[in-house]
C-alpha positions as CSV (number, residue, x, y, z in Angstrom):
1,X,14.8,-10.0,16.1
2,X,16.2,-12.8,13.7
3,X,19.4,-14.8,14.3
4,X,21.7,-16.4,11.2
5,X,19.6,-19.2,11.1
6,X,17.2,-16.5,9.6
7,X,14.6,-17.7,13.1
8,X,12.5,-14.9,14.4
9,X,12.7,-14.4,18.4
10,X,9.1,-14.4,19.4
11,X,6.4,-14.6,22.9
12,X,4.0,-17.5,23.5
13,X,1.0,-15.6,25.7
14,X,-2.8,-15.0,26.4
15,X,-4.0,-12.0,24.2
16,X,-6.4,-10.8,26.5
17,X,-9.4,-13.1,25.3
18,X,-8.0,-16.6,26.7
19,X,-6.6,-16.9,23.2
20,X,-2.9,-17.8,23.4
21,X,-0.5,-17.2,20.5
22,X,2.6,-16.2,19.0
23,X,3.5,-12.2,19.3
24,X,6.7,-10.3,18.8
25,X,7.7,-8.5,22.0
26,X,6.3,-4.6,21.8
27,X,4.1,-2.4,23.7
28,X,3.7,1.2,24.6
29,X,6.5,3.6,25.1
30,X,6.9,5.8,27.6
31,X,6.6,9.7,27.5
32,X,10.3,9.4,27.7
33,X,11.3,7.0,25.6
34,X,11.5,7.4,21.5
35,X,10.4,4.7,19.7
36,X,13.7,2.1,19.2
37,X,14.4,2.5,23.1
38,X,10.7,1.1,24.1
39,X,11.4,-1.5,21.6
40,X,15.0,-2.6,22.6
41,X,13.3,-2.3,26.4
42,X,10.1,-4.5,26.0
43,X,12.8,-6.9,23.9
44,X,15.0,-7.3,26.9
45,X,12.0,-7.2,29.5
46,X,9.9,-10.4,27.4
47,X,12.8,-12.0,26.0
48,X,16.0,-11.7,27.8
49,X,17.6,-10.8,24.2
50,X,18.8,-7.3,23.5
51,X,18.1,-6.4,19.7
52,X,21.4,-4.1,18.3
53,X,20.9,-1.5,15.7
54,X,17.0,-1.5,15.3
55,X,15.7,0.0,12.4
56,X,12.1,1.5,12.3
57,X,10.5,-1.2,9.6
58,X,6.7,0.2,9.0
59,X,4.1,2.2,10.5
60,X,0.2,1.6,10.5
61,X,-2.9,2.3,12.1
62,X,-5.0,-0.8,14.0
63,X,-8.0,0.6,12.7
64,X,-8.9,3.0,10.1
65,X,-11.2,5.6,11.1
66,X,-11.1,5.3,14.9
67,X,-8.5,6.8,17.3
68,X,-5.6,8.3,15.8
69,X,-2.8,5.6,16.9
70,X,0.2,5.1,15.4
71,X,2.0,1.7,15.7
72,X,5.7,2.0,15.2
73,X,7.3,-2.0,14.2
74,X,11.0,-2.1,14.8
75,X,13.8,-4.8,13.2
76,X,16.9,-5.8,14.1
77,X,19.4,-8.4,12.5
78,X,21.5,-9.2,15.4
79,X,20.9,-9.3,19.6
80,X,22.8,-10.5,22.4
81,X,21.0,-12.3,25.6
82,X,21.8,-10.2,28.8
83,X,22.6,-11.5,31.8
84,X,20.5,-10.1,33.7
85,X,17.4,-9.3,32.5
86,X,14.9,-6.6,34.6
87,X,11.8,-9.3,34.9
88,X,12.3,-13.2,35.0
89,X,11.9,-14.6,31.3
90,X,10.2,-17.7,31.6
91,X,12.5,-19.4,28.3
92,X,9.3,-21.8,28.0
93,X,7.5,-19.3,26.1
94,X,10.4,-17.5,24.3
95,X,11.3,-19.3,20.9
96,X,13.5,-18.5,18.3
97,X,10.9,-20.1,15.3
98,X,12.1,-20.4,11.5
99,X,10.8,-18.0,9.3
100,X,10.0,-20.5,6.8
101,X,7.5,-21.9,9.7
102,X,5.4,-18.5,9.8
103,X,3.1,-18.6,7.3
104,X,1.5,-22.1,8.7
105,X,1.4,-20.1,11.8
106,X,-0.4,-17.5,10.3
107,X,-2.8,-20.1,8.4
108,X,-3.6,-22.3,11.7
109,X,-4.7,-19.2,13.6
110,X,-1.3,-19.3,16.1
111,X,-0.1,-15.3,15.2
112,X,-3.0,-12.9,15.8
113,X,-1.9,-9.5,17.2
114,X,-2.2,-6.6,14.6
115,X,1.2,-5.5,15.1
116,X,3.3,-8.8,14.9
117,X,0.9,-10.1,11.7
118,X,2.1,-6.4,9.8
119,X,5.6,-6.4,10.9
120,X,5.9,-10.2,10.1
121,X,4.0,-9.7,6.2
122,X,6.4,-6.8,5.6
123,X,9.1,-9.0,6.2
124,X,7.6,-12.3,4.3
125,X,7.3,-9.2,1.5
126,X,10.8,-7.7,1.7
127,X,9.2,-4.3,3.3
128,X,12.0,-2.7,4.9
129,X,15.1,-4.9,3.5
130,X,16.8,-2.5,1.8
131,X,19.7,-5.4,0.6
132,X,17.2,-7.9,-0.2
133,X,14.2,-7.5,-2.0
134,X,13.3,-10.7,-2.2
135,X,11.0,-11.3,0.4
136,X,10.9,-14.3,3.2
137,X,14.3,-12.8,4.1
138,X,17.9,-13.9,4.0
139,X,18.8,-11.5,6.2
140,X,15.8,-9.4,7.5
141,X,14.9,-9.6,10.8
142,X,11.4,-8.7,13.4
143,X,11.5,-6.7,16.5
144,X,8.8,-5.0,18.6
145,X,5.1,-4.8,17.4
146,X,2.9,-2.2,18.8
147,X,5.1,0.2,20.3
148,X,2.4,2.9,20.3
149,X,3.1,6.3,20.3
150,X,0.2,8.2,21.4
């Protein structure tokens, strides 16, 4: 998600190797769900913010050659904070950061995850902005790496 200010709504955490970074909320969706409802759910469930009219932004594969998963990246240009969301957000590690900050986050190591790293470059490249074109957005907007459809 991205706000006027053109900041992208993103998660401090531990990815799983005692490295902590920078992600965009996502994960898997259920058998139920299509792809924009897991993403506006994980949104609300790490964030507290609910992303309005998402728009599927790019698809890719972690790795080439190895299991057959498709990640699905979601944007959305505007959200509203719920007032109560399903899990406690702790706001300590949920920051709206300036897109013009990103790259330097990139650079010192502090945005690893697959999914956020391609959704974020599509952005910084004007992927997916159909009234832009430009690249590191006016108006663009990240939501919801990884959410994996099996």
């Amino acid at each position: 998600m991205i706000d006027q200010r053109s900041c992208v709504l993103l998660v401090w955490r531990c990815q799983l190797t005692d490295v902590w970074g920078w992600e965009a909320p996502g994960g898997r969706a259920r058998a139920s769900e299509t792809g924009p409802e897991a993403a506006a759910r994980r949104a609300i469930e790490e964030t507290g913010w609910e992303p309005i009219g998402l728009k599927q932004l790019i698809v890719f594969q972690s790795t080439s050659g190895g299991r057959d998963a498709l990640h699905k990246v979601y944007v959305a240009r505007r959200s509203v904070m719920v007032d109560h969301p399903p899990k406690p957000v702790d706001p300590s590690v949920v920051q709206w950061i300036p897109m013009a900050d990103i790259p330097a986050l990139i650079r010192e190591h502090e945005i690893l995850g697959a999914g956020s790293l391609v959704g974020i470059v599509a952005l910084l490249m004007g992927i997916g902005l159909e009234d832009s074109g430009t690249g590191l957005l006016k108006d663009g907007g990240l939501l919801g790496h990884q959410v994996r459809m099996w």
